[in-house]
N, C-alpha and C positions, 0 to 999 in steps of 0.2 A: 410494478410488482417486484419484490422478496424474494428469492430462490433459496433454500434451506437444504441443505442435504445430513443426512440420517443413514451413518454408515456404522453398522453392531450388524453381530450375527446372528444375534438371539433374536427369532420371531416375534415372539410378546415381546420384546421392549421395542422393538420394529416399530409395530401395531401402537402400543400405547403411546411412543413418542406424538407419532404422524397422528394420532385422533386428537391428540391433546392441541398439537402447532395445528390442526384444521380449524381451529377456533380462532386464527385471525386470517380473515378474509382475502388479505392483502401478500399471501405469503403461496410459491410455489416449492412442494413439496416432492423431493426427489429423495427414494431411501436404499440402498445399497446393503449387501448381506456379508460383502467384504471390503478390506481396504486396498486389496486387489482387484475389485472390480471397478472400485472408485475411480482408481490409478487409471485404468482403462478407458473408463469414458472421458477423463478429464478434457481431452477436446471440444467436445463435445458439452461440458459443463461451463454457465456461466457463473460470474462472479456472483460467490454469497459465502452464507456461513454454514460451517461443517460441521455437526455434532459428530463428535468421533469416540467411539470404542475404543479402548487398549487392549486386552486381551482377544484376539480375534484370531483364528487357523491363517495361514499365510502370514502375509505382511500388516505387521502388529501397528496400532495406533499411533504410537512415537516414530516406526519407519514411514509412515504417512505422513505425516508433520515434517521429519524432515524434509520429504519428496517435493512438498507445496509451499516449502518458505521458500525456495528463489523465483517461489510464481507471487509473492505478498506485493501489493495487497490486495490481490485476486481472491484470494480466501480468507475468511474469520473462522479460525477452527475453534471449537468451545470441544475438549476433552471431557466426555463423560464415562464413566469409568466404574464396573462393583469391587474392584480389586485392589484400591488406591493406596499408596503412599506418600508421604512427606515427597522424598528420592521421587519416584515419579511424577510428582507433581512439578519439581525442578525442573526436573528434563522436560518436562513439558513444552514450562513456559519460555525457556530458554530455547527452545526447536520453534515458537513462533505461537504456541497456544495464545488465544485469549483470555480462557479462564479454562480450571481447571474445577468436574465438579467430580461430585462421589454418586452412585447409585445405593438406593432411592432418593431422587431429587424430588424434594417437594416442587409440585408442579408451578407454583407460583413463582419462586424463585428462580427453574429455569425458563419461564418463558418473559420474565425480567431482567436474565441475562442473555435472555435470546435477541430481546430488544435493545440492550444497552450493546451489544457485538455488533448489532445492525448499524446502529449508531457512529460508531467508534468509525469500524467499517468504510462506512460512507465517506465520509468526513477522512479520511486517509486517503481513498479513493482519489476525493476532489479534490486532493493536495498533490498527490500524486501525479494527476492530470497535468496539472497547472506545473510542478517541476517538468514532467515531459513536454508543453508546451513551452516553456522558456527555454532548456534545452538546445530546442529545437531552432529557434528563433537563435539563439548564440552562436549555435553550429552554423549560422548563414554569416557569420563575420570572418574575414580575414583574420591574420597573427597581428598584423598592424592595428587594423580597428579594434582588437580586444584589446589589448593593450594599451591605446589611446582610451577605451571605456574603462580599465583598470584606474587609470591616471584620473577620471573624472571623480569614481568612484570612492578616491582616496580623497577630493578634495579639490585638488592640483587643479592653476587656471592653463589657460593652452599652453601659455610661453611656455608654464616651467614643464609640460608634458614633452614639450617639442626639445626641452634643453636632455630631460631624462632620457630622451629617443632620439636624439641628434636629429631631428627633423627642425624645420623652420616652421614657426605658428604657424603659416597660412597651409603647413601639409598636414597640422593638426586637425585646422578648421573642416579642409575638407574630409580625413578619416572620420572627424567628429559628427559630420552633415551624414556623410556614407552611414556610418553605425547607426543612425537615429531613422534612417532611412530604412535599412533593414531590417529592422526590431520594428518599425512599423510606429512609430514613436512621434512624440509632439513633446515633448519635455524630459528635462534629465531625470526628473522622480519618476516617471515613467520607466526610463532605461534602467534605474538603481532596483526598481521593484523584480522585472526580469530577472536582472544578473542576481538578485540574493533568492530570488526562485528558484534560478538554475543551477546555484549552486556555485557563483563564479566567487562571490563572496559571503562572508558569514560575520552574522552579530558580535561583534566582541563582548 
């Protein structure tokens, strides 16, 4: 299941979003009358996408955006908005929006960009994951064993690791066995896929 939440002030558009997203099956429907109440529950809120109001009493659309971008990519907020401009649309998507629409949305359109946020969504999610599980898995090496995986990772055969580190091969061999041990590993593409998941290297 989809979690979707549906946060405007305005009753009717409440009401018409939520009958509209009731037409897909697969979708749980959570709708909020402010961006302060939202704020509030968000413990309580799992991961999905936001329909969000801008002009709202309290804490306005954009102070919501920004509140939920150092929780990304826990949210897809899609900005829906009667009030719009160019300028607001900026700040939008620069605060973490995924798309920005205008009111009256033709209904087709947003529940095509309701799916394509889902989409998007996910897919960041599972990327996500997979950066925090590598991570995690790095964090279990010593300064030494990273550093002997840096040296693999450039290329380098043990000697020349061991000449870069003043160490002698055979205290390579064994940081080398250690690292591949704790990543949980059976080959060095193995280990190279982790470390550019975790972040320890990056694509030139």
């Amino acid at each position: 299941m989809r979690t979707i939440y549906i946060v405007d002030d305005d009753d009717a558009v409440r009401a018409s979003v939520q009958g509209l997203l009731s037409l897909r099956s697969n979708l749980i429907i959570r709708a909020f009358r402010s961006g302060d109440l939202f704020l509030a529950a968000l413990d309580d809120c799992d991961p999905g996408v936001v329909l969000l109001d801008h002009h709202m009493p309290g804490t306005t659309g954009l102070e919501v955006l920004r509140r939920i971008a150092p929780l990304s990519p826990r949210f897809a907020p899609i900005m829906l908005t009667g009030q719009g401009d160019v300028q607001l649309a900026v700040h939008a998507m620069k605060s973490g929006a995924f798309e920005f629409l205008e009111k009256p949305c033709d209904p087709h359109v947003l529940l095509r960009i309701v799916d394509q946020s889902f989409d998007r969504f996910e897919t960041e999610s599972v990327a996500a994951e997979r950066a925090r599980t590598a991570r995690a898995r790095i964090a279990r090496l010593s300064a030494r064993e990273t550093d002997v995986l840096r040296g693999l990772i450039e290329g380098h055969p043990n000697k020349v690791i061991a000449h870069e580190l003043s160490l002698s091969p055979r205290t390579v061999e064994i940081y080398r066995a250690n690292l591949m041990d704790k990543l949980d590993v059976r080959s060095l593409s193995e280990a190279l896929r982790i470390a550019f998941a975790a972040g320890l290297v990056t694509a030139d």
